[in-house]
C-alpha positions as CSV (number, residue, x, y, z in Angstrom):
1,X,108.1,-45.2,28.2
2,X,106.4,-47.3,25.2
3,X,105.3,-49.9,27.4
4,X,103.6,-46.9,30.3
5,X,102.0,-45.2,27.2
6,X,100.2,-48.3,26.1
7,X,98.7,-49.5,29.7
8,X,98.1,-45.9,30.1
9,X,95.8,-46.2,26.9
10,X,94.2,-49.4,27.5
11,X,92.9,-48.2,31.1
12,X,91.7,-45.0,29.1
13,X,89.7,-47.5,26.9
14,X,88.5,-49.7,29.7
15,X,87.6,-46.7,31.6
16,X,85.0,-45.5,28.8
17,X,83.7,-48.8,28.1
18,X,82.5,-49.6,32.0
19,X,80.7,-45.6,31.6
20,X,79.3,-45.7,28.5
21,X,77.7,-49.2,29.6
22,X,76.7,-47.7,33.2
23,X,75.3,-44.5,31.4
24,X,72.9,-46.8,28.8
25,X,71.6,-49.0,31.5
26,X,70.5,-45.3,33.3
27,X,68.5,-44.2,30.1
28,X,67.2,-46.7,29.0
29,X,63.7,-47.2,31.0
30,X,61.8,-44.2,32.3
31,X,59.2,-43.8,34.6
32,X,56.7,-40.4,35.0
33,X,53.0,-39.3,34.9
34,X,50.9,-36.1,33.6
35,X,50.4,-33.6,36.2
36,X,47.4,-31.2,35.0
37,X,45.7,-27.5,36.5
38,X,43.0,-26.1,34.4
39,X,42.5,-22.2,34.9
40,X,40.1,-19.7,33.0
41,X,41.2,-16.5,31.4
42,X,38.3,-15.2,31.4
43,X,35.7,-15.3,34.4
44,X,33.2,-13.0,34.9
45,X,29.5,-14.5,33.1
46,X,26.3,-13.3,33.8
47,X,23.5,-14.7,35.1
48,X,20.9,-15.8,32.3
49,X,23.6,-14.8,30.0
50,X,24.7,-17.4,27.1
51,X,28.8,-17.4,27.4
52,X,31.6,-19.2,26.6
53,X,33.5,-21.1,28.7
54,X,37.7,-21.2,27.7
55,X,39.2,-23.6,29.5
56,X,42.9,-24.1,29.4
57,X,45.4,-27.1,30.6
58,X,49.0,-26.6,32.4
59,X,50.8,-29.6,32.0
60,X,53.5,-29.7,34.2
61,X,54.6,-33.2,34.3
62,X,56.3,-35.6,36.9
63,X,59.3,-37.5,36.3
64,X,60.2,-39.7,38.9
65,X,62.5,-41.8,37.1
66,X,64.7,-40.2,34.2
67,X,66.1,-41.3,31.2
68,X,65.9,-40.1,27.3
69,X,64.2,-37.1,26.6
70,X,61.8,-38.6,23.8
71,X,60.8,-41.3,26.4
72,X,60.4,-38.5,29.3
73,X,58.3,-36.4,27.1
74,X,56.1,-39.6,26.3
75,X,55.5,-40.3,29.6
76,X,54.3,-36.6,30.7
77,X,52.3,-36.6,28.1
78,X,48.5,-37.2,28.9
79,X,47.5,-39.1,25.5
80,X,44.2,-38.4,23.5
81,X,42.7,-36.7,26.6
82,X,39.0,-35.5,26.5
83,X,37.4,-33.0,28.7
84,X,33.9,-32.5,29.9
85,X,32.2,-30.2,32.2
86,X,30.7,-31.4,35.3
87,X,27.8,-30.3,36.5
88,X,24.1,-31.1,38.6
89,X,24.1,-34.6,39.6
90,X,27.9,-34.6,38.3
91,X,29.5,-33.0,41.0
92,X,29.0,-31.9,44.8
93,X,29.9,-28.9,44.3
94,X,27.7,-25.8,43.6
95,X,28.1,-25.0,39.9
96,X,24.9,-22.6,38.8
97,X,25.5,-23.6,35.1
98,X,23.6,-25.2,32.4
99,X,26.0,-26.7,29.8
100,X,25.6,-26.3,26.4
101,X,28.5,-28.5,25.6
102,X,29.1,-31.9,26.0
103,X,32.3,-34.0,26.0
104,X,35.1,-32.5,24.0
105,X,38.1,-33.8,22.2
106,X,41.2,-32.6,23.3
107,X,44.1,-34.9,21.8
108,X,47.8,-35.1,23.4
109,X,48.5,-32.8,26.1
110,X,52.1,-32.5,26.1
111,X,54.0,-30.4,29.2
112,X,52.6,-26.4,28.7
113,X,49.9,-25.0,28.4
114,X,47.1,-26.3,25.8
115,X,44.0,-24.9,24.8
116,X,41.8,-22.9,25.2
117,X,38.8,-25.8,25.1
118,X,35.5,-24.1,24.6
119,X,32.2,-24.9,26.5
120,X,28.8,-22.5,25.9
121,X,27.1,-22.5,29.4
122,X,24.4,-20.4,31.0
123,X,24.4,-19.0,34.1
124,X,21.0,-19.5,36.5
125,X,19.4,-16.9,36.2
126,X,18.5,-16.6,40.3
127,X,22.7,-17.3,40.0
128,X,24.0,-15.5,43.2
129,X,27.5,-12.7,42.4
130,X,30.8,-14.7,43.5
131,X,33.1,-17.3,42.5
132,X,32.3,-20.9,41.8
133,X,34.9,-23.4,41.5
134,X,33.9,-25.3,38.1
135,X,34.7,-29.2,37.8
136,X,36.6,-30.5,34.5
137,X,36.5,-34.1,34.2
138,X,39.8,-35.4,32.4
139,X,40.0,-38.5,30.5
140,X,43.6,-39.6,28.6
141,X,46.2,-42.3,28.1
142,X,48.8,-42.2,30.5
143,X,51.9,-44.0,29.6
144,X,53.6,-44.4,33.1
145,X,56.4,-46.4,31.9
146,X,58.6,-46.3,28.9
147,X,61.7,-48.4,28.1
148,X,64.4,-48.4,25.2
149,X,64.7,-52.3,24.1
150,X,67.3,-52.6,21.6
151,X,65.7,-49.5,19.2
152,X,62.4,-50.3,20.2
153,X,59.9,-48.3,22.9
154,X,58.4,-50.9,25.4
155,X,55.4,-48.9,27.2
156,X,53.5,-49.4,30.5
157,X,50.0,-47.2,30.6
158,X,46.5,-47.1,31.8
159,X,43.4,-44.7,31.7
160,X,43.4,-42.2,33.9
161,X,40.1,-40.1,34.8
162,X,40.9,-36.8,37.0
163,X,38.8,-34.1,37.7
164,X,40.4,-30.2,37.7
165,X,38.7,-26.9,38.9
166,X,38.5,-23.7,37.1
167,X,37.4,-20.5,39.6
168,X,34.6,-18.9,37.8
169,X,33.2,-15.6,39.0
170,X,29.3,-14.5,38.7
171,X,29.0,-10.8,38.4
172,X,26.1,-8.3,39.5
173,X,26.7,-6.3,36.8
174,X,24.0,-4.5,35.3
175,X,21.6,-6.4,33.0
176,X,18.8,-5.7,30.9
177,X,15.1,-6.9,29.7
178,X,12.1,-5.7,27.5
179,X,9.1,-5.5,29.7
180,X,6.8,-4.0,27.2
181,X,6.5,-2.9,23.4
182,X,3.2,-0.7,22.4
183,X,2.4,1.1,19.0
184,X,2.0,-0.4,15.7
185,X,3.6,0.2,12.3
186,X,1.8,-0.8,9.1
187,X,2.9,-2.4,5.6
188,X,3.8,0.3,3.3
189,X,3.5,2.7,6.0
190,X,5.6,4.2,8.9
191,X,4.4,4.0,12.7
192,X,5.5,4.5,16.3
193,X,6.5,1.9,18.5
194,X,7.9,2.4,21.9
195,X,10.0,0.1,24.0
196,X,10.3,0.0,27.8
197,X,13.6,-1.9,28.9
198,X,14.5,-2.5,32.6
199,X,17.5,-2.5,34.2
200,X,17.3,-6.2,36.3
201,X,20.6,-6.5,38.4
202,X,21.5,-4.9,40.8
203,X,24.1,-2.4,39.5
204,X,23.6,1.0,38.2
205,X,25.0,1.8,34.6
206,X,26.6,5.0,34.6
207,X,26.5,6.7,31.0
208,X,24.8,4.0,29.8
209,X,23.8,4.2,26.0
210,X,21.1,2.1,24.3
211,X,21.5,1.1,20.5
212,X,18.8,-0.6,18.4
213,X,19.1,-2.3,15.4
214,X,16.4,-3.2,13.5
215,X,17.5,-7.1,11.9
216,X,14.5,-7.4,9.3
217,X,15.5,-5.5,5.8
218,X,11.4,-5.6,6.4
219,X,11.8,-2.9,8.9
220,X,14.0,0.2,9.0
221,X,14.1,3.5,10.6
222,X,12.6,6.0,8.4
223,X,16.0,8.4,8.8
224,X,17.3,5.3,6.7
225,X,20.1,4.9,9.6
226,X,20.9,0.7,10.4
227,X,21.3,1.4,14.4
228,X,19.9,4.3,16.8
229,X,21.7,5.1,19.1
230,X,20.1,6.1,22.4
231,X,22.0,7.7,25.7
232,X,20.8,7.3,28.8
233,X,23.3,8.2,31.6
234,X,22.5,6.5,34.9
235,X,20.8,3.7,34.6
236,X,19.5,2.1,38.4
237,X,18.7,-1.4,39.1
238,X,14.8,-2.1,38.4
239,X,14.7,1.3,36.4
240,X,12.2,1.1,33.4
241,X,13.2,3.6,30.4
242,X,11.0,3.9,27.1
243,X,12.4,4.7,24.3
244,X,10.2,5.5,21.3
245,X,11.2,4.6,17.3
246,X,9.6,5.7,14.0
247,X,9.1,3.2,11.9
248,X,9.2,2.5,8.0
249,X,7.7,-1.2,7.1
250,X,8.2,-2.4,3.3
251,X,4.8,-2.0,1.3
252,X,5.4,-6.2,0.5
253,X,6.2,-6.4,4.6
254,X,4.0,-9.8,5.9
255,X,2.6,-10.0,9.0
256,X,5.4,-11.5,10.9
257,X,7.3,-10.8,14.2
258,X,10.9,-8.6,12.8
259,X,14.0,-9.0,14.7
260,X,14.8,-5.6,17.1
261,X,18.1,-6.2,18.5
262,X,19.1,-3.8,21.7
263,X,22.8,-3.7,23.0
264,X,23.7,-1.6,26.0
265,X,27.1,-0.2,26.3
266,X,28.1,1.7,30.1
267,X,30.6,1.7,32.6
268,X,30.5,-0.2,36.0
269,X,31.2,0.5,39.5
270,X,34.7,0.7,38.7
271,X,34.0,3.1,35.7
272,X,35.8,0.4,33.9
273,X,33.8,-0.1,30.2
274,X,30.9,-2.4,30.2
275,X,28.9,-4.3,27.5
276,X,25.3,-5.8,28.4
277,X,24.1,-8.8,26.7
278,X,22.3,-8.5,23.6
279,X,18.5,-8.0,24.4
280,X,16.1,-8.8,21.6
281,X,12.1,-8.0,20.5
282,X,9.7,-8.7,18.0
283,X,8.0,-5.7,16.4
284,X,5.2,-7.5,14.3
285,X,3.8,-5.0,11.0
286,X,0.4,-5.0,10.4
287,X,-0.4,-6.0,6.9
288,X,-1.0,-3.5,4.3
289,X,-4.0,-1.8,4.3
290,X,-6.5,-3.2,2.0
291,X,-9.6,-1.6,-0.1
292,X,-12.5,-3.0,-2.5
293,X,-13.9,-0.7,-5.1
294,X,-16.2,-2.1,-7.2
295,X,-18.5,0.0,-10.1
296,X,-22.2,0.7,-9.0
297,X,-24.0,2.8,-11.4
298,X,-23.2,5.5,-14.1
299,X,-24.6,8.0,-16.5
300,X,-21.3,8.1,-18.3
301,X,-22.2,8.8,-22.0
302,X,-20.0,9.4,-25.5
303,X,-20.2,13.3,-25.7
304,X,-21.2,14.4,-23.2
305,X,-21.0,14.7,-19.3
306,X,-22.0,12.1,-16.9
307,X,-21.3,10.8,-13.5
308,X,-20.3,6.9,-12.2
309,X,-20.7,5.8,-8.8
310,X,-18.1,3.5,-6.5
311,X,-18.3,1.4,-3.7
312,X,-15.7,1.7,-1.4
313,X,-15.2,-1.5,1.4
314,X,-12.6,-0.7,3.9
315,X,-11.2,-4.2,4.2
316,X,-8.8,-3.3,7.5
317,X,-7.2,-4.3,9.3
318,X,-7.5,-1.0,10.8
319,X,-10.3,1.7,10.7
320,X,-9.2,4.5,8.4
321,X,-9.6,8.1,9.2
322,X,-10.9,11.3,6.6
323,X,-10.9,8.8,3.7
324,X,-10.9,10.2,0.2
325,X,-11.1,8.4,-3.1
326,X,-9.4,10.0,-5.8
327,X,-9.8,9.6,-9.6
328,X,-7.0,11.1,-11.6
329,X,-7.4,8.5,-14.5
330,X,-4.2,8.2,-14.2
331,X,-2.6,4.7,-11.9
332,X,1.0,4.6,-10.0
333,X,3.4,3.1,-12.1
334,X,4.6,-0.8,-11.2
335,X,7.9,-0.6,-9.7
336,X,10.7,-0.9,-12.6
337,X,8.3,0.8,-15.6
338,X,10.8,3.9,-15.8
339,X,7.4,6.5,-15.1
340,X,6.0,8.0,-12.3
341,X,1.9,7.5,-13.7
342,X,0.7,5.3,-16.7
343,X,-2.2,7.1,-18.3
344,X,-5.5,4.7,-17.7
345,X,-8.1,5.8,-20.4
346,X,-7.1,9.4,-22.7
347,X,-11.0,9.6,-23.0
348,X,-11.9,9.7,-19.9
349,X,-11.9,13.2,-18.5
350,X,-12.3,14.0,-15.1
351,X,-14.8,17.2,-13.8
352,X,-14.1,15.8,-10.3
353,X,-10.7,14.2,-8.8
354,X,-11.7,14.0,-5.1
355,X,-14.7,12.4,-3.4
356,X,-14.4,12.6,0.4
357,X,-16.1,9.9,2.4
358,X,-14.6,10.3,5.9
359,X,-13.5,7.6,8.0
360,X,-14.2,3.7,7.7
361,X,-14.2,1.2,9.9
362,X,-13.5,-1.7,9.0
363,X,-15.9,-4.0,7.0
364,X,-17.5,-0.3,6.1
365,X,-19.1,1.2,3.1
366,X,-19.0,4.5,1.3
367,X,-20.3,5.5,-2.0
368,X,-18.8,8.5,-4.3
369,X,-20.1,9.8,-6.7
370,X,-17.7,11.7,-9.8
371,X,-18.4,14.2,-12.7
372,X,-16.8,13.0,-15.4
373,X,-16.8,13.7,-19.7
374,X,-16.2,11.5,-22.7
375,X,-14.7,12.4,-25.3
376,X,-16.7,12.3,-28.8
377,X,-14.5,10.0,-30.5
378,X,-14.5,7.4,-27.9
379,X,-16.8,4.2,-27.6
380,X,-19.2,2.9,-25.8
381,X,-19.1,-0.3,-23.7
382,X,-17.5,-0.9,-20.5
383,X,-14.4,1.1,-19.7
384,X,-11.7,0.5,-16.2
385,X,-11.0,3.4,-14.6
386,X,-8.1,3.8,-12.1
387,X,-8.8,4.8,-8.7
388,X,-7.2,5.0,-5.3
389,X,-8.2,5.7,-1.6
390,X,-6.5,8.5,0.6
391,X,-6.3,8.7,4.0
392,X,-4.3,9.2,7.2
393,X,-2.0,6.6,8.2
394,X,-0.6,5.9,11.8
395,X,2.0,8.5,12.3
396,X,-1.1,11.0,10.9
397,X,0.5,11.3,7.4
398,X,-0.8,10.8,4.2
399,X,-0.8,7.2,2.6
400,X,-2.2,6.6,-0.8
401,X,-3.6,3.0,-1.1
402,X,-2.2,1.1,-4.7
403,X,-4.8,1.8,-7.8
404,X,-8.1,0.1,-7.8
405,X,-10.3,-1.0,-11.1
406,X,-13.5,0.0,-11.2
407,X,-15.3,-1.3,-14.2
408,X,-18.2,1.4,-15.3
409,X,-20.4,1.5,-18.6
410,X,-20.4,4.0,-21.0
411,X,-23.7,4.5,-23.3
412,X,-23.5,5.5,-26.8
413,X,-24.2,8.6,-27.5
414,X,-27.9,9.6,-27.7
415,X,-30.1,12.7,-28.6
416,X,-31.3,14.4,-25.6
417,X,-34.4,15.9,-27.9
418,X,-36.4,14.5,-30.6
419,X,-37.3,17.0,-33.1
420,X,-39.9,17.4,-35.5
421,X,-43.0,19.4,-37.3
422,X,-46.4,19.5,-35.7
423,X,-48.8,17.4,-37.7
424,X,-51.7,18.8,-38.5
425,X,-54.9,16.8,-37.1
426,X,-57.0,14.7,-39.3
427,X,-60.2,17.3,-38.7
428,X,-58.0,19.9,-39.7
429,X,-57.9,21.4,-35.6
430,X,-56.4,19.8,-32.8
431,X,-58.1,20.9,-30.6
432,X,-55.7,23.6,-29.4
433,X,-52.1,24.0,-29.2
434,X,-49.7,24.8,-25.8
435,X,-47.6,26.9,-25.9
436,X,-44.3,27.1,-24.4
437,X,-45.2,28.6,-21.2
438,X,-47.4,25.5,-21.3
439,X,-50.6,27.4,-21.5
440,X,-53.1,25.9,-24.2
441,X,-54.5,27.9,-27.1
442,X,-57.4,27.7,-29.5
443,X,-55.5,28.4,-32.4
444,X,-56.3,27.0,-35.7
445,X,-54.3,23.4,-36.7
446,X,-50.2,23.4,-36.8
447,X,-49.0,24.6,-39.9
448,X,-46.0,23.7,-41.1
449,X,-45.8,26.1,-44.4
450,X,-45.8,29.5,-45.7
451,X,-47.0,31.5,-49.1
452,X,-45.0,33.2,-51.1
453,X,-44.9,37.0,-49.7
454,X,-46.4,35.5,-46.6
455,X,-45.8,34.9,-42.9
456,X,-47.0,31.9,-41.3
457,X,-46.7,30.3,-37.7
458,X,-44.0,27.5,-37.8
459,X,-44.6,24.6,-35.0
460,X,-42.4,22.5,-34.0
461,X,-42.6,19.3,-31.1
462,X,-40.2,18.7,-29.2
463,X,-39.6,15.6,-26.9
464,X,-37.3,15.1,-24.3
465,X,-35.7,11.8,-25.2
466,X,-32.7,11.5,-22.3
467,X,-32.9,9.6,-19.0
468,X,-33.1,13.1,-16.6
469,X,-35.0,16.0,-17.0
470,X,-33.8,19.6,-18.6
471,X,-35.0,22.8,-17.5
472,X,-34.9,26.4,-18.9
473,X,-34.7,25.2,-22.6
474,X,-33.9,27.9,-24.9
475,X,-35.3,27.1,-28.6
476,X,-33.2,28.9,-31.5
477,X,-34.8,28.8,-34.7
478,X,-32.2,29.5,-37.6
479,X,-33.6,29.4,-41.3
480,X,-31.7,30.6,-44.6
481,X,-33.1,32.8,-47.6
482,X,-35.6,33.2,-49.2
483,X,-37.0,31.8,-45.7
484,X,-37.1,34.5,-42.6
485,X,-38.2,34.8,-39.5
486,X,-38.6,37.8,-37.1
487,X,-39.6,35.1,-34.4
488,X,-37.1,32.9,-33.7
489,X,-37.1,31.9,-30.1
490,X,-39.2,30.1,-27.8
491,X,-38.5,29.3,-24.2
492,X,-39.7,25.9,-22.1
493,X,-39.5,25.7,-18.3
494,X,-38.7,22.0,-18.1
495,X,-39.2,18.1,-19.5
496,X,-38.9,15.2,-17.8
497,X,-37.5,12.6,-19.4
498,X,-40.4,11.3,-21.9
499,X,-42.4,14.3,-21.9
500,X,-43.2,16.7,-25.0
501,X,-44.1,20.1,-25.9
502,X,-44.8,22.7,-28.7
503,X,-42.9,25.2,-29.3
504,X,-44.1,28.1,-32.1
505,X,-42.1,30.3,-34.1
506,X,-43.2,32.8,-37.2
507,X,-41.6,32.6,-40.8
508,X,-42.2,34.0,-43.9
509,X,-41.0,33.7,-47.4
510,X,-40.2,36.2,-49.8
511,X,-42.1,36.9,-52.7
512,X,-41.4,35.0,-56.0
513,X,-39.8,32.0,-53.8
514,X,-40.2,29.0,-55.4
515,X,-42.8,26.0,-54.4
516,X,-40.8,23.5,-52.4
517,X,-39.8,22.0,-49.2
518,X,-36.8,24.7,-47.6
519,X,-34.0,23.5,-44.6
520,X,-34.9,24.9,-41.2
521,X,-32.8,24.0,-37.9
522,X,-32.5,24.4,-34.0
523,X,-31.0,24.0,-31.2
524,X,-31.6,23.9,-27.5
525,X,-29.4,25.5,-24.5
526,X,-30.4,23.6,-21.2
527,X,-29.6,23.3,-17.9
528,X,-29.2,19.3,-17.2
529,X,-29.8,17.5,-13.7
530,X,-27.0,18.7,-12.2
531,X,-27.8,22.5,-13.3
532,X,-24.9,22.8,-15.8
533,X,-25.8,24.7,-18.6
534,X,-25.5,22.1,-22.3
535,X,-26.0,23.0,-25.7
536,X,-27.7,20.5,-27.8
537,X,-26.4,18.8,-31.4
538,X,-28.2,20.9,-34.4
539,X,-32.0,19.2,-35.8
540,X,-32.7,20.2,-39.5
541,X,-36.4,20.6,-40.0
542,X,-38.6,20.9,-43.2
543,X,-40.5,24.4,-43.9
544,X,-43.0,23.8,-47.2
545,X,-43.5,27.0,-49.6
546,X,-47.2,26.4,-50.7
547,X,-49.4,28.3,-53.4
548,X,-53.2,29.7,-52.5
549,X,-54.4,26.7,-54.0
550,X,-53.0,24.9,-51.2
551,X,-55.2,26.8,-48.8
552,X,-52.3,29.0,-47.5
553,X,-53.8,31.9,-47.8
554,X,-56.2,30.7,-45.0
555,X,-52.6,30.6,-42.7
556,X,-51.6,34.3,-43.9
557,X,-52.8,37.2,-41.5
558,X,-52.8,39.3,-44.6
559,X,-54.7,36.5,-46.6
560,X,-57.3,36.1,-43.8
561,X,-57.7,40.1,-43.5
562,X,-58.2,40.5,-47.7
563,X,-60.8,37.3,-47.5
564,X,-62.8,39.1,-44.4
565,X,-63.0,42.2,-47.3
566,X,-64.3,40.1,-49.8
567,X,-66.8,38.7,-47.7
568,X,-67.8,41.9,-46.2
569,X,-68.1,43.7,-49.6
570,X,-69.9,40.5,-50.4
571,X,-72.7,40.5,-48.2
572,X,-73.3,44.1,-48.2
573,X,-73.8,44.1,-52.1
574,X,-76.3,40.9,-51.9
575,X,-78.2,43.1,-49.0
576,X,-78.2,46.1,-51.2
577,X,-79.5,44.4,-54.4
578,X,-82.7,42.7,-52.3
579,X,-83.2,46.6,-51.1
580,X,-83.7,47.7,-54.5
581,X,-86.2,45.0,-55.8
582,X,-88.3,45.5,-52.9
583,X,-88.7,49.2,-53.8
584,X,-89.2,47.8,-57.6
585,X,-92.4,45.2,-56.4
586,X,-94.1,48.4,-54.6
587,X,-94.0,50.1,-57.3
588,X,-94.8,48.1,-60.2
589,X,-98.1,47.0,-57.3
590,X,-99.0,50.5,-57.0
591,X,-99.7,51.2,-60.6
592,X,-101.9,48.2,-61.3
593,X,-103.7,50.0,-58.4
594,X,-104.3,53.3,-60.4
């Protein structure tokens, strides 16, 4: 039993021995090859349209000798493949591509399914609806061969080049182009700008629905919305559709092309959901309107009332229409300063904000003319004043241009009469004296001064000094006690500038008053160039209290009545005393007769 037990186990042994040796010799070399398909999930491009291509590999794999797993999977395997579309010259086949993508690095392709491998391609645009079968040109290592020698891998390989096809499919689907953009919008304005867009396939877009998206922060909608969304429901083949947009364009916007993107969403024939590509404009802004306004002349004077003339150049680029320049003294504010206006010049003050000079062309000229007062305090020289041109912008809305310096001069303040006493001639007559009607008089000499318990006529001339003439002058004499006068007014049409009159009034002095030189004054209401009615500054004047001795008794109406007497009484009594010595004579001849 011992000794059946033993051959029994030595037959076991020798059994296992001879198949473990038969079974290494099976597994120790292996012989196989790749066996590749490409296919493309996704396959429907359009023509003209940029896409990308995903390409993926099934690696089946062909053993035709088998052995260990590790050396089966290694010689499956295609090894540092590459893949590159073929296409044109490439290929004999009809592939209406332009490839974007060259040659592209896949690495090991084991057995599955690797990828996807992206190519960008473009369809043709004349690219006729169907399928197309697209060649992929594969490049790898193919180990064909592999064998276990004691531990290590002994290989047999080569490079393989094959070429796979991917079935791609051109659509019809509906497709769609700019064909025109008209309108304009303008820096620091908003304008109008419609877009036509045309449907060029050949398939309709049912509930189609147009969005725009303006790309340049430049440009934006003025609703302040990023995309405006447009619907369009059936949308034929070779259908033109407008759509118009109101624009807002940033005051600092240059004169530059601005990205307008269009995307067009619908649903096919199939009613299935449907995205166009990505259709894309330039809407160009016009640059900002611009403006010269440059000082001419002005009148402006500390005091008083005045006027300053501008020059405004419409400097374009577009003709402007009902132009207005407007002086408020007062600028916009710079972005950032915290204040709506910064106030230009607190002596300045504006009779007139608003000149209208109706529409420029451009390169055109207007001139306006303001009203405008200083202040007393202020001082002459050259003063900036802030001013701005209104007008109508594209859309027919109001656009105020930024604030413009214009550099005018302001005069120190000057008497608009010079004031004084009428001289008396050197002959003691001047000839005559006009009046303030302007009729001439032969009046004795100007007097100047009065006698005590007197009245005298008071002349005074008065020149117009200023640059413009005054009309309806009103003269207001004022004196103080003991001086009086019960004719205190005197009236002149008008003086031009340079010209000078006199003007009479009557005073008297109370009896008793003192010999010396008294304080008169005046002052003149007037109507200046521009027919507003001025009152002048105050003129003192000198009124001399004389004695008899100084002849003033001659320039008294009572005086010159009491000397008439004298002279009257006068010459009768020397005509009545030569009377009575004639009489005498006769007589005294008489008796010598006797």
């Amino acid at each position: 039993m011992s000794r059946i037990r033993t051959v029994a186990v030595v037959a076991l042994v020798c059994c296992l021995l001879t198949g473990g040796t038969a079974l290494v010799a099976a597994n120790d070399t292996v012989s196989g090859d790749p066996d590749i398909e490409a296919f493309a999930p996704e396959t429907a491009f359009v023509p003209g349209e940029e896409s990308t291509l995903q390409v993926s590999l099934n690696n089946r794999g062909d053993v035709s000798e088998e052995g260990f797993d590790d050396l089966e999977s290694e010689v499956v395997t295609a090894h540092e493949t590459t893949a590159r579309v073929l296409a044109g010259d490439e290929t004999d086949r009809d592939v209406p591509f332009d490839v974007r993508t060259g040659e592209q690095t896949v690495g090991d392709v084991p057995r599955g399914v690797t990828g996807p491998i992206d190519f960008t391609v473009v369809p043709d645009e004349d690219a006729e609806p169907g399928v197309y079968q697209v060649p992929i040109r594969l490049e790898y290592r193919n180990v064909y061969n592999a064998e276990d020698d004691d531990g290590a891998t002994l290989r047999d390989e080569r490079v393989e080049t094959e070429t796979v096809v991917v079935d791609v499919e051109i659509t019809d689907r509906a497709q769609f182009a700019v064909t025109a953009v008209d309108g304009a919008v303008q820096a620091g304005d908003t304008g109008v700008v419609d877009v036509t867009m045309r449907n060029v396939q050949n398939e309709t877009a049912r509930e189609a629905s147009v969005a725009a998206t303006p790309v340049d922060p430049d440009l934006t909608f003025t609703t302040e919305a990023g995309t405006a969304e447009t619907y369009v429901d059936d949308w034929t083949p070779g259908e033109n559709r407008t759509f118009t947009y109101r624009f807002d364009a940033a005051a600092d916007a240059t004169p530059r092309a601005s990205t307008l993107e269009f995307d067009v969403d619908y649903r096919d024939a199939e009613r299935a959901d449907a995205a166009a590509r990505t259709v894309r404009t330039g809407v160009t802004p016009l640059s900002r309107q611009a403006f010269d306004v440059t000082g001419l002349n002005s009148s402006l004077e500390v005091g008083k009332d005045g006027s300053f003339a501008v020059e405004v150049r419409n400097d374009g680029p577009r003709p402007v229409e009902n132009a207005v320049v407007a002086f408020d003294n007062e600028a916009p504010a710079p972005q950032g300063v915290g204040q709506d206006t910064v106030q230009a010049d607190e002596n300045v003050v504006p009779r007139e904000t608003r000149v209208t000079v109706g529409d420029l062309a451009v390169g055109e000229t207007a001139t306006a003319t303001f009203d405008t007062g200083i202040r007393s305090d202020a001082n002459p020289g050259n003063r900036t004043l802030n001013l701005a041109v209104r007008y109508r912008g594209l859309d027919d809305d109001v656009v105020v241009s930024d604030a413009f310096d214009a550099v005018v001069d302001v005069r120190p303040e000057q008497e608009t009469f010079a004031v004084s006493p009428a001289e008396p001639s050197a002959d003691g007559d001047d000839g005559g004296n006009e009046t303030a009607d302007g009729n001439a008089t032969a009046d004795a000499a100007p007097v100047t001064g009065v006698a005590p318990g007197e009245t005298a006529r008071y002349d005074v001339v008065v020149r117009n000094t200023g640059t413009e003439p005054v009309s309806d002058v009103q003269a207001k004499l004022f004196v103080d006690e003991p001086i009086s006068s019960d004719d205190d007014e005197a009236f002149v049409t008008s003086l031009d500038p340079g010209e000078e009159t006199t003007l009479s009034f009557e005073v008297s002095a109370d009896d008793g008053t003192t010999q010396k030189t008294y304080s008169a004054a005046v002052d003149f209401r007037y109507d200046d160039a521009d027919g507003d009615e001025q009152l002048s500054d105050t003129y003192r004047l000198p009124v001399d209290v004389v004695t008899d001795d100084d002849g003033s008794v001659l320039r008294s109406p009572v005086g010159m009545v009491a000397l008439l007497s004298a002279l009257a009484l006068g010459a009768a009594a020397v005509w009545k005393r030569g009377r009575v010595s004639r009489t005498l004579s006769r007589l005294r001849e008489r008796a010598r007769d006797r």
